[in-house]
MARTI-538334 format. One line per 3 residues: number of its first residue (from 1); their letters; for each residue x, y, z of N, C-alpha, C. Coordinates in nm, 3 decimals, always signed. Layout:
BEGIN
NUM = A = X Y Z X Y Z X Y Z ~ ...
***
This chain:
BEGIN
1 = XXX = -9.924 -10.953 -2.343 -9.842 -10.834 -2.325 -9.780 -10.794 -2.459 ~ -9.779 -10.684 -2.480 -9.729 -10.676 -2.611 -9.576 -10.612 -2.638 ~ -9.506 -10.598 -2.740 -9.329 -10.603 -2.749 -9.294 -10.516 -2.665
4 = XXX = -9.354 -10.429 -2.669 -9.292 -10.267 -2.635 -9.279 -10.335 -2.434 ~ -9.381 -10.320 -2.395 -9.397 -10.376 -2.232 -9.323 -10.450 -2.243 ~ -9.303 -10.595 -2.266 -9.229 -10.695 -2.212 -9.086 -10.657 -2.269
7 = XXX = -9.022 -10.559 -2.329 -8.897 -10.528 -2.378 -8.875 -10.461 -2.241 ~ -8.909 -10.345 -2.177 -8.954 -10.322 -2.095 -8.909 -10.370 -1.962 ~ -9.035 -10.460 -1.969 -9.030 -10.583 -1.811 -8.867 -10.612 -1.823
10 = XXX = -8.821 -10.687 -1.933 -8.704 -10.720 -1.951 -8.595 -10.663 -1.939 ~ -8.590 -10.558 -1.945 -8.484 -10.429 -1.895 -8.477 -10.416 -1.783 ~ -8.583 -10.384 -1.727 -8.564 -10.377 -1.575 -8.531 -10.511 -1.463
13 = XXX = -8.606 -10.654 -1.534 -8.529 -10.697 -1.488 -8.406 -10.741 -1.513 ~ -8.311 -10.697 -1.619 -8.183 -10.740 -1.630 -8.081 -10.661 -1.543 ~ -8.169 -10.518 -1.514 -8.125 -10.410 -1.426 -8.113 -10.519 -1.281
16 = XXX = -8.247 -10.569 -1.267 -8.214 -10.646 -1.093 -8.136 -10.701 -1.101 ~ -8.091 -10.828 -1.184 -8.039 -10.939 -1.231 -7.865 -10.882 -1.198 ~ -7.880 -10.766 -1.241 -7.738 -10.726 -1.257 -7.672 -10.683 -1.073
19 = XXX = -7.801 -10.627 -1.038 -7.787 -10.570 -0.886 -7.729 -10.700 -0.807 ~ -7.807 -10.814 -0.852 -7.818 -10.902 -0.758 -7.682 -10.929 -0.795 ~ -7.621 -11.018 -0.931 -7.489 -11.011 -0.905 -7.405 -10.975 -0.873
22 = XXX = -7.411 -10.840 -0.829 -7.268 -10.792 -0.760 -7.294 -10.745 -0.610 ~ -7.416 -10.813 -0.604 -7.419 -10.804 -0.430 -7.487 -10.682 -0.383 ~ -7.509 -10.606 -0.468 -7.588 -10.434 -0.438 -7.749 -10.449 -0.408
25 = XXX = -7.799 -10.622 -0.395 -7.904 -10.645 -0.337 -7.884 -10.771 -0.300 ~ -7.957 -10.807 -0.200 -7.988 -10.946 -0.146 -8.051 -11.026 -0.208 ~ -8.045 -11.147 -0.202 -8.163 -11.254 -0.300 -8.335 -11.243 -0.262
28 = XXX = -8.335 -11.231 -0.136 -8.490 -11.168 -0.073 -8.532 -11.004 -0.146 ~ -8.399 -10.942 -0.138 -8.464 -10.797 -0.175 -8.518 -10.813 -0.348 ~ -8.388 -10.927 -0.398 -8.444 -10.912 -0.576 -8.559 -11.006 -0.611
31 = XXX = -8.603 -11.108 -0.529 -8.738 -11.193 -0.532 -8.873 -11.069 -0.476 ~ -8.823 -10.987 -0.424 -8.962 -10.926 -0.364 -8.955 -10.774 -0.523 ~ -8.810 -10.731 -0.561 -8.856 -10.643 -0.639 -8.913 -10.717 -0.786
34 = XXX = -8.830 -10.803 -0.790 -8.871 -10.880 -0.930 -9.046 -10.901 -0.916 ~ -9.078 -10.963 -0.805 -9.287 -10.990 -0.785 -9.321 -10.868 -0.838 ~ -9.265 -10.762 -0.714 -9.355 -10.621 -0.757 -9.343 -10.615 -0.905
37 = XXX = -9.226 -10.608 -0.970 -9.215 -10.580 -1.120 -9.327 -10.637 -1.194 ~ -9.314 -10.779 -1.154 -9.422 -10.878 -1.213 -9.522 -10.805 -1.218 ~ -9.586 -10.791 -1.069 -9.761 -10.764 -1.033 -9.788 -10.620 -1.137
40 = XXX = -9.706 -10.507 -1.072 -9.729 -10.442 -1.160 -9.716 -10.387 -1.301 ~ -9.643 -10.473 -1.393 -9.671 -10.475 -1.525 -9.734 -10.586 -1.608 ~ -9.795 -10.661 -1.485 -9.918 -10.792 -1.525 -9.819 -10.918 -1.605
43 = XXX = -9.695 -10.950 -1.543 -9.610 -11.057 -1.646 -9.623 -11.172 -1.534 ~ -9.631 -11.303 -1.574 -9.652 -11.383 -1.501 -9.524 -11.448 -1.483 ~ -9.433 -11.563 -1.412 -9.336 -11.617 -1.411 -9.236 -11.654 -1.506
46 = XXX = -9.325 -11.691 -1.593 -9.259 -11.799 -1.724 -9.279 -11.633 -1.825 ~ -9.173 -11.672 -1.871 -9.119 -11.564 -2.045 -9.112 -11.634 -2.100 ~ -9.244 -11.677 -2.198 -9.209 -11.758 -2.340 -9.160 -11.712 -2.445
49 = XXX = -9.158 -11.589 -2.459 -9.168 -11.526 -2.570 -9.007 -11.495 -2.577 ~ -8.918 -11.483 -2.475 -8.759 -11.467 -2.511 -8.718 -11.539 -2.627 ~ -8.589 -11.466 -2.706 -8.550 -11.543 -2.795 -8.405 -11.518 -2.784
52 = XXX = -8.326 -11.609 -2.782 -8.155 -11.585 -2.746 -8.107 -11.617 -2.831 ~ -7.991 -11.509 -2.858 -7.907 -11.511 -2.990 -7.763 -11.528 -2.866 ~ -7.673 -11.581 -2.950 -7.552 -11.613 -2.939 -7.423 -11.495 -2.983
55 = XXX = -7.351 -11.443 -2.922 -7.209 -11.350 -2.986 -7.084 -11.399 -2.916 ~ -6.980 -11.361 -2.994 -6.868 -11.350 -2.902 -6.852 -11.256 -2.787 ~ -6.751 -11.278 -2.693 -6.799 -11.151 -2.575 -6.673 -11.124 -2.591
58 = XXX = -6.657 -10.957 -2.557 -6.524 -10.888 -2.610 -6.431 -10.837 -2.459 ~ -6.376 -10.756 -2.476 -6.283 -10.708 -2.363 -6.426 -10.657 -2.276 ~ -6.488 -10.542 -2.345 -6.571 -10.455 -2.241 -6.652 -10.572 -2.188
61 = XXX = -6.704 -10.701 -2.199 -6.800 -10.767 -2.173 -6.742 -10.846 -2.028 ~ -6.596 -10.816 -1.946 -6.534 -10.869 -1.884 -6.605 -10.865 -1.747 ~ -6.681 -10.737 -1.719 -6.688 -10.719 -1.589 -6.875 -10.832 -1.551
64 = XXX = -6.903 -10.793 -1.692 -7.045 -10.873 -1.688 -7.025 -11.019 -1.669 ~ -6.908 -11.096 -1.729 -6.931 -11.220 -1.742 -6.860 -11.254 -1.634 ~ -6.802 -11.190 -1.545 -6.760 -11.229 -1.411 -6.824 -11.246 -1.319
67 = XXX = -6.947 -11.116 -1.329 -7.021 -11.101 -1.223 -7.147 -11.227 -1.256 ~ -7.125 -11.291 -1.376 -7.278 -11.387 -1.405 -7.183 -11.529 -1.330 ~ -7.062 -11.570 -1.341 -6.966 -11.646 -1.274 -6.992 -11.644 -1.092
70 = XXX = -6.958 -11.560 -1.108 -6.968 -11.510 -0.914 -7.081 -11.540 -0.887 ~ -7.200 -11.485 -0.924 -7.328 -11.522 -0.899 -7.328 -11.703 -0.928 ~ -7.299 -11.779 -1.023 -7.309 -11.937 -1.028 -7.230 -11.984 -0.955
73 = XXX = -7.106 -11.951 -0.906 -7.046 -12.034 -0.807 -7.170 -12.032 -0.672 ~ -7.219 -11.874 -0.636 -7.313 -11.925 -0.518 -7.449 -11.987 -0.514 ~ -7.492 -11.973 -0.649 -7.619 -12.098 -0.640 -7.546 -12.242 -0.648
76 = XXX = -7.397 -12.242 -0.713 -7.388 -12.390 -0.646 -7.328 -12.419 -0.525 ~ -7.274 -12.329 -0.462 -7.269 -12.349 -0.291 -7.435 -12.359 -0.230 ~ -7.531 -12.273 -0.263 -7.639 -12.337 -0.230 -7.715 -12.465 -0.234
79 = XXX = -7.683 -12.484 -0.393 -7.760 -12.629 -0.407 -7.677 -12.782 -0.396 ~ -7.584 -12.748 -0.288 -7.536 -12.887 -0.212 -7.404 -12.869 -0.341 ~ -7.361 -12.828 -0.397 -7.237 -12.828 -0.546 -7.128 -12.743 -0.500
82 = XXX = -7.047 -12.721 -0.337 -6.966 -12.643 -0.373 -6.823 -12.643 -0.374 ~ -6.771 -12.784 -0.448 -6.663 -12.790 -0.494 -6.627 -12.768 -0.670 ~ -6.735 -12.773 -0.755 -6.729 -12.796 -0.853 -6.619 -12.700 -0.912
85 = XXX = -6.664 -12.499 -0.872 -6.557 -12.394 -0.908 -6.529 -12.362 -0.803 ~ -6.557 -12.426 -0.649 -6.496 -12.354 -0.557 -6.497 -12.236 -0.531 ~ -6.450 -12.167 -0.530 -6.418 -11.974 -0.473 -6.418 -11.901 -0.576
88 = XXX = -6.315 -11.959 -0.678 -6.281 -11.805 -0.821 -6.222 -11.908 -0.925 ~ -6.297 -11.993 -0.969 -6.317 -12.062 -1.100 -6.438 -11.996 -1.126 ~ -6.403 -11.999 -1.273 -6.313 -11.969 -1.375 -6.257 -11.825 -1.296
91 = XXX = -6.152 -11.821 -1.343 -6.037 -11.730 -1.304 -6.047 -11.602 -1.389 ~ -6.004 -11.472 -1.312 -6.011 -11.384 -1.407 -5.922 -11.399 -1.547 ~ -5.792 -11.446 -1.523 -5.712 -11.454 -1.644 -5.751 -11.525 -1.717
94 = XXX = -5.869 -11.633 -1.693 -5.880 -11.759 -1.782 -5.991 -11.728 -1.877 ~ -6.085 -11.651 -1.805 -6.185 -11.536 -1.913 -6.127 -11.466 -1.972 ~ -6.011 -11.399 -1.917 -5.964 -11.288 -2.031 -5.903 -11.357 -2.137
97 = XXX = -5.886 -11.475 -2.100 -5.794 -11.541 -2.226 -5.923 -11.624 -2.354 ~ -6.016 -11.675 -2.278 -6.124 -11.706 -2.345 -6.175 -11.582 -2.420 ~ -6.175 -11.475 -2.358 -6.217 -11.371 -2.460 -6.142 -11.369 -2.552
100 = XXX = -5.971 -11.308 -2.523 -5.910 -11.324 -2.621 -5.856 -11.377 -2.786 ~ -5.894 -11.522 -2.711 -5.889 -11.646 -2.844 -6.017 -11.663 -2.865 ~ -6.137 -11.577 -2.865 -6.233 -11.595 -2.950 -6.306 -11.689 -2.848
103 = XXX = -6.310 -11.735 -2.780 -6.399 -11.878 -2.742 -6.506 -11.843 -2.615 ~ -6.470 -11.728 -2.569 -6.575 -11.714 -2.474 -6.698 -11.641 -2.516 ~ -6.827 -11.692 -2.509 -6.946 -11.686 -2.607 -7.079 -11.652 -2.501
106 = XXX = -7.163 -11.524 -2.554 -7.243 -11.494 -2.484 -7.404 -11.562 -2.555 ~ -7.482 -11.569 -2.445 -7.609 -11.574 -2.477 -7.713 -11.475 -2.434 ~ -7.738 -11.407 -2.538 -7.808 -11.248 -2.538 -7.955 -11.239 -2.548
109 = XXX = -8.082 -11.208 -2.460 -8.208 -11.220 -2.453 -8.243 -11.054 -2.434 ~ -8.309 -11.048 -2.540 -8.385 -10.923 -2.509 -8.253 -10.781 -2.490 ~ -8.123 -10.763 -2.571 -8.028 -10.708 -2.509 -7.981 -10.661 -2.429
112 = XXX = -7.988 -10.822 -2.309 -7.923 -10.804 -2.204 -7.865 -10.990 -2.201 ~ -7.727 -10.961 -2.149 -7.629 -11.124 -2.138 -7.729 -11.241 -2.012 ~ -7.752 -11.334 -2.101 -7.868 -11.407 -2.016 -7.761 -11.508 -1.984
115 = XXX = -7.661 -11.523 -2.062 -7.528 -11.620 -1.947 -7.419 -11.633 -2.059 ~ -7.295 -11.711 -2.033 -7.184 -11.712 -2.092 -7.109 -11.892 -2.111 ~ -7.081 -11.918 -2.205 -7.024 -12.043 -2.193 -6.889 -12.009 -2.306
118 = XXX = -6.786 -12.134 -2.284 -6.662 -12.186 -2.375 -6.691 -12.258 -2.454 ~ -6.668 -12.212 -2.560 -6.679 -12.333 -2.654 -6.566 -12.312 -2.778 ~ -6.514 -12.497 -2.799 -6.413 -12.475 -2.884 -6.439 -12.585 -2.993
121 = XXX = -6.377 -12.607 -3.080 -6.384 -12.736 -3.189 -6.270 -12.794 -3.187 ~ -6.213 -12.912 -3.175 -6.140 -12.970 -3.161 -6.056 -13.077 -3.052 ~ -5.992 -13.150 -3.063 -5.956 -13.222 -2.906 -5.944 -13.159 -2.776
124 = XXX = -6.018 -13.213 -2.698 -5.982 -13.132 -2.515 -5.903 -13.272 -2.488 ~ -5.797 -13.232 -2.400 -5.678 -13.306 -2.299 -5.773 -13.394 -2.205 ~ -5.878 -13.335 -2.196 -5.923 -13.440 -2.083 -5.988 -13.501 -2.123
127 = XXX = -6.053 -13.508 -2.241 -6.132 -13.634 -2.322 -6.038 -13.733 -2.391 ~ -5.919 -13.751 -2.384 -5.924 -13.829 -2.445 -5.908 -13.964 -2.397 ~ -5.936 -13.944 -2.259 -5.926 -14.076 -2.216 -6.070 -14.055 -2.153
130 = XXX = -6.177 -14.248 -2.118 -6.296 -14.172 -2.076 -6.289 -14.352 -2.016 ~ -6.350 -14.325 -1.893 -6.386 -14.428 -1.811 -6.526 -14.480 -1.789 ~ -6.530 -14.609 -1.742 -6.668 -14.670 -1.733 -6.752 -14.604 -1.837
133 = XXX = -6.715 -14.635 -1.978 -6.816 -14.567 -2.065 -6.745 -14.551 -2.182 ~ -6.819 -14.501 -2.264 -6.720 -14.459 -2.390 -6.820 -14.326 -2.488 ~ -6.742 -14.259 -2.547 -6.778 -14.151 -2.627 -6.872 -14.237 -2.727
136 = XXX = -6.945 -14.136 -2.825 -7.059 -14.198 -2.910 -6.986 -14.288 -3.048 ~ -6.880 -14.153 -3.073 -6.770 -14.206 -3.199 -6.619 -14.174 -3.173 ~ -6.566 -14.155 -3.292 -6.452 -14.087 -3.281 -6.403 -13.946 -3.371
139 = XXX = -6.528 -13.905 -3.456 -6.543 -13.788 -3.500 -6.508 -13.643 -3.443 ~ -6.486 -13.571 -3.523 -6.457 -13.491 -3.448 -6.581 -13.396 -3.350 ~ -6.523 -13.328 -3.291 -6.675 -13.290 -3.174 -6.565 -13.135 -3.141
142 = XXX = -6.685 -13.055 -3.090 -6.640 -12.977 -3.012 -6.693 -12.974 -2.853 ~ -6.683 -12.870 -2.826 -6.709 -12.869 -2.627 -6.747 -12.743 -2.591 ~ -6.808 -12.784 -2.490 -6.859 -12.649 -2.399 -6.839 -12.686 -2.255
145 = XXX = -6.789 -12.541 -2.200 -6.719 -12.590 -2.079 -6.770 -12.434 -1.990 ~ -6.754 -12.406 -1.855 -6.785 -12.318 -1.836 -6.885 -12.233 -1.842 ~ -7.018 -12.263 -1.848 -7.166 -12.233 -1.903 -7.213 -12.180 -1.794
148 = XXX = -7.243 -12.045 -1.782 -7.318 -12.035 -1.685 -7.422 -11.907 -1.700 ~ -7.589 -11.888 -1.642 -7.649 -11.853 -1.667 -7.636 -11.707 -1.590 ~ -7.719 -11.667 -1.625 -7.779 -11.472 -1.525 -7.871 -11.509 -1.429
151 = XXX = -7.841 -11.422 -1.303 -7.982 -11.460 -1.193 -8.091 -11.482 -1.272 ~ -8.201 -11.557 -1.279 -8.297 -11.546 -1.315 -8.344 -11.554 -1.449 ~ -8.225 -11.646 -1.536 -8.233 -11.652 -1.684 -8.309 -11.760 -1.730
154 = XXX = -8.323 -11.826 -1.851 -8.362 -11.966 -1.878 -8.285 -11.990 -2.035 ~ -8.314 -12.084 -2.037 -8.278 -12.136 -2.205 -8.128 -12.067 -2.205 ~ -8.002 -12.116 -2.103 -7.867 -12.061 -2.147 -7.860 -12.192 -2.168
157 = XXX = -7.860 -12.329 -2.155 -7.818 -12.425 -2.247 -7.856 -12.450 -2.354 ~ -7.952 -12.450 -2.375 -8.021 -12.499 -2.498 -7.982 -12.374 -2.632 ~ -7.963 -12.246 -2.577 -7.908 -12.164 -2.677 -7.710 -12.220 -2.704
160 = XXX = -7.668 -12.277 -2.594 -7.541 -12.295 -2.601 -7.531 -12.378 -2.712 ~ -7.634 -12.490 -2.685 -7.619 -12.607 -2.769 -7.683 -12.591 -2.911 ~ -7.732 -12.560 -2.882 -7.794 -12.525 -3.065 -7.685 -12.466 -3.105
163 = XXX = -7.655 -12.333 -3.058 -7.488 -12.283 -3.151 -7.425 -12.346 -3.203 ~ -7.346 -12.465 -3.078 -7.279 -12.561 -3.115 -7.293 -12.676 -3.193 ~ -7.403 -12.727 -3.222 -7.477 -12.788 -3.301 -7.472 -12.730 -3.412
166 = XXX = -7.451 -12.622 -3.488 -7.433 -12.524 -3.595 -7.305 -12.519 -3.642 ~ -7.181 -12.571 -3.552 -7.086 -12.515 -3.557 -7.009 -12.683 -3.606 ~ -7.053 -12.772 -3.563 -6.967 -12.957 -3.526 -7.086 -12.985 -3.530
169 = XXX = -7.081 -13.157 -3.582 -7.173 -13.252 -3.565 -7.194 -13.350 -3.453 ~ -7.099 -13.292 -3.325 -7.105 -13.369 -3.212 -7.060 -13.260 -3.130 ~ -7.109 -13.238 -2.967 -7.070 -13.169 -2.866 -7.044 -13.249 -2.704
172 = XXX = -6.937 -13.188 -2.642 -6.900 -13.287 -2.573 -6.908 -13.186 -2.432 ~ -6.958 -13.229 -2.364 -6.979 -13.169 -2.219 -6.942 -13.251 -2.047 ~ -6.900 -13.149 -1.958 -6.860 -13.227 -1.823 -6.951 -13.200 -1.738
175 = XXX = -6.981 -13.225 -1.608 -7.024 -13.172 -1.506 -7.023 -13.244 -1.348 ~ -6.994 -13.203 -1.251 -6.931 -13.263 -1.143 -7.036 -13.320 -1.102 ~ -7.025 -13.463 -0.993 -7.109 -13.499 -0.998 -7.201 -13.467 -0.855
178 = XXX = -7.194 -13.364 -0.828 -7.280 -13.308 -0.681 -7.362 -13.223 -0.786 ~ -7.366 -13.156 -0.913 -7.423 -13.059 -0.992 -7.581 -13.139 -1.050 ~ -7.643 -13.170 -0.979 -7.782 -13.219 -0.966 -7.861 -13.136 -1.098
181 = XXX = -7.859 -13.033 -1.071 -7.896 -12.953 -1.154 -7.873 -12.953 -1.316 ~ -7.729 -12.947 -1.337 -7.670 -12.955 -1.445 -7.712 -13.077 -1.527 ~ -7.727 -13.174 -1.443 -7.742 -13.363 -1.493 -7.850 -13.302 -1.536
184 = XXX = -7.962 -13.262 -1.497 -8.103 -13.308 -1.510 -8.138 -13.162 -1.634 ~ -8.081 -13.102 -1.639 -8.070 -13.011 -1.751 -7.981 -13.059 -1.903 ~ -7.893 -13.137 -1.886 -7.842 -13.192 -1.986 -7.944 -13.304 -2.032
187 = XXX = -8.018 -13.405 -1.968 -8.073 -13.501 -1.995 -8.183 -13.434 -2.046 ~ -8.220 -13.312 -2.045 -8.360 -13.224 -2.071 -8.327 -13.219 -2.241 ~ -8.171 -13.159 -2.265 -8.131 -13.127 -2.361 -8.101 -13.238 -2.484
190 = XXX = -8.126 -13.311 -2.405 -8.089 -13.484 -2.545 -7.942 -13.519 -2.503 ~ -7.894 -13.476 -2.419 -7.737 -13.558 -2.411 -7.744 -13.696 -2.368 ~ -7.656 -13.741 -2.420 -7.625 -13.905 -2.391 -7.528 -13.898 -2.269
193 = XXX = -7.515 -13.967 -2.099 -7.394 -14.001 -1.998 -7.312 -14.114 -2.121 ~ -7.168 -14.036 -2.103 -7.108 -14.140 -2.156 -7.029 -14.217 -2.095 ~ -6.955 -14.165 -1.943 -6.852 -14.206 -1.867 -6.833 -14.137 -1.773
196 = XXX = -6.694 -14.161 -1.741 -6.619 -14.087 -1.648 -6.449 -14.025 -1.714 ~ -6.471 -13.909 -1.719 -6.341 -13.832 -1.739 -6.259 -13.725 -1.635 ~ -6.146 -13.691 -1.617 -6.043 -13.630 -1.522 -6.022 -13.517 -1.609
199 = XXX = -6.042 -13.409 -1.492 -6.008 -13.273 -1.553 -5.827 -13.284 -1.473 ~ -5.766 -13.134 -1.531 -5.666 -13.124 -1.478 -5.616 -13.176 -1.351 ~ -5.716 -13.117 -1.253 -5.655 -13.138 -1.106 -5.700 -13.268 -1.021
202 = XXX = -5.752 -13.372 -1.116 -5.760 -13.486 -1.119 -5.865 -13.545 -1.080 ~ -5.944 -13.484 -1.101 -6.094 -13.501 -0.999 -6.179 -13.559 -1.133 ~ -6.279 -13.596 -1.103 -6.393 -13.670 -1.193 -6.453 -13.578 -1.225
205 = XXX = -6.516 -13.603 -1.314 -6.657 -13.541 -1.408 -6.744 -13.657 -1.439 ~ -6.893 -13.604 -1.467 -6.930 -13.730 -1.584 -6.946 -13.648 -1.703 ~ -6.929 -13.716 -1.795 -6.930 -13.677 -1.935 -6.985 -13.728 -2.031
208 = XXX = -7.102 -13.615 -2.142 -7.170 -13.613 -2.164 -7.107 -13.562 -2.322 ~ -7.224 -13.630 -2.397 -7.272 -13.570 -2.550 -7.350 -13.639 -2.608 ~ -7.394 -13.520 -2.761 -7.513 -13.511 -2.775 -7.459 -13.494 -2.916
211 = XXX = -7.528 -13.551 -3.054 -7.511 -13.553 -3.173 -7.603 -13.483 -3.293 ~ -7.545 -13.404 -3.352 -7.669 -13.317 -3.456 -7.717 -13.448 -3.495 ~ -7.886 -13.432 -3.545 -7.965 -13.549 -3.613 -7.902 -13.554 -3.742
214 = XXX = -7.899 -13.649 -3.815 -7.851 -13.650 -3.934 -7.960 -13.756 -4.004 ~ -8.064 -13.733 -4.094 -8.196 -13.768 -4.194 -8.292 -13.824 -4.036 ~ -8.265 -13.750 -3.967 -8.387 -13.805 -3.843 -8.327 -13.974 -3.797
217 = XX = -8.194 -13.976 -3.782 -8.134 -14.145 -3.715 -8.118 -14.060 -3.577 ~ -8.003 -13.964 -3.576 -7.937 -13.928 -3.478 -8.092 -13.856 -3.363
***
């Protein structure tokens, strides 16, 4: 397929992608328009050819990165995960404030938001204590928290992590442990399980990181 078409394919489906998040289609109606899309512009399942760049996301980017939120809380009420954000985690104020201080970070395919994560450099409150396990060092690291993809996206971690990998020589990640998904996507990504850590409201995580290579050891 050549740029022009699959720029294209890609538009329209970021158009579904977008429908589907805010509920203006059903998951059956956007699996049957997304095929047709497919069949008739000859694209097969897999998009190899995407390439995702990373930005900050600003005020106007508020209503998008809510609706990519809303949409991940219900694939993890589907896939057996639905305590992890519950109802309305992340919170509207808590995005607006991530926007604010710079930290809430998009991942952009084909210019359209293929998902959104937090990321900061420096100590998180809830790492610093870590159970049955222990962190890799005591260097400094940053984190990503809050990651979540677009109906129908791919490569929103691996663009997360490379950023961050650009940014610190260590990244430090959580994920609840009903998030089946998340585990087996981090372990895809090279992260090391390091333990067990407590977020605020006192509940477990396991917790994870992953170290830039340094002369091909790491």
């Amino acid at each position: 397929m050549d740029e022009k078409k699959r720029a294209l394919f890609e538009n329209q489906k970021a158009l579904l992608d977008t429908f589907l998040s805010h509920g203006a289609i059903t998951k059956a109606q956007y699996d049957k328009s997304l095929g047709d899309l497919r069949a008739k512009m000859g694209v097969d399942g897999a998009s190899s050819s995407v390439t995702s760049t990373v930005c900050r996301a600003v005020r106007g980017d508020l209503p998008h990165v809510l609706a990519i939120y809303a949409a991940a809380r219900e694939r993890m009420r589907e896939s057996g995960n639905p305590h992890q954000w519950g109802e309305h985690h992340p919170s509207e104020d808590m995005v607006r404030e991530d926007i604010a201080t710079g930290q809430c970070y998009l991942v952009m395919q084909n210019g359209a938001i293929a998902g959104v994560f937090y990321f900061a450099v420096g100590e998180d409150p809830t790492y610093r204590e870590i159970f049955d396990g222990a962190w890799p060092d005591d260097a400094p690291y940053g984190v990503i928290h809050r990651i979540a993809a677009a109906p129908g996206a791919h490569g929103v971690l691996a663009a997360a992590t490379a950023f961050a990998l650009e940014q610190i020589g260590e990244v430090r990640i959580d994920t609840h442990s009903d998030n089946r998904i998340m585990q087996n996507a981090l372990k895809k990504q090279g992260y090391t399980y390091c333990g067990t850590i407590y977020v605020f409201d006192g509940t477990p995580r396991m917790a994870y990181a992953k170290c830039r290579p340094q002369n091909g050891v790491r």
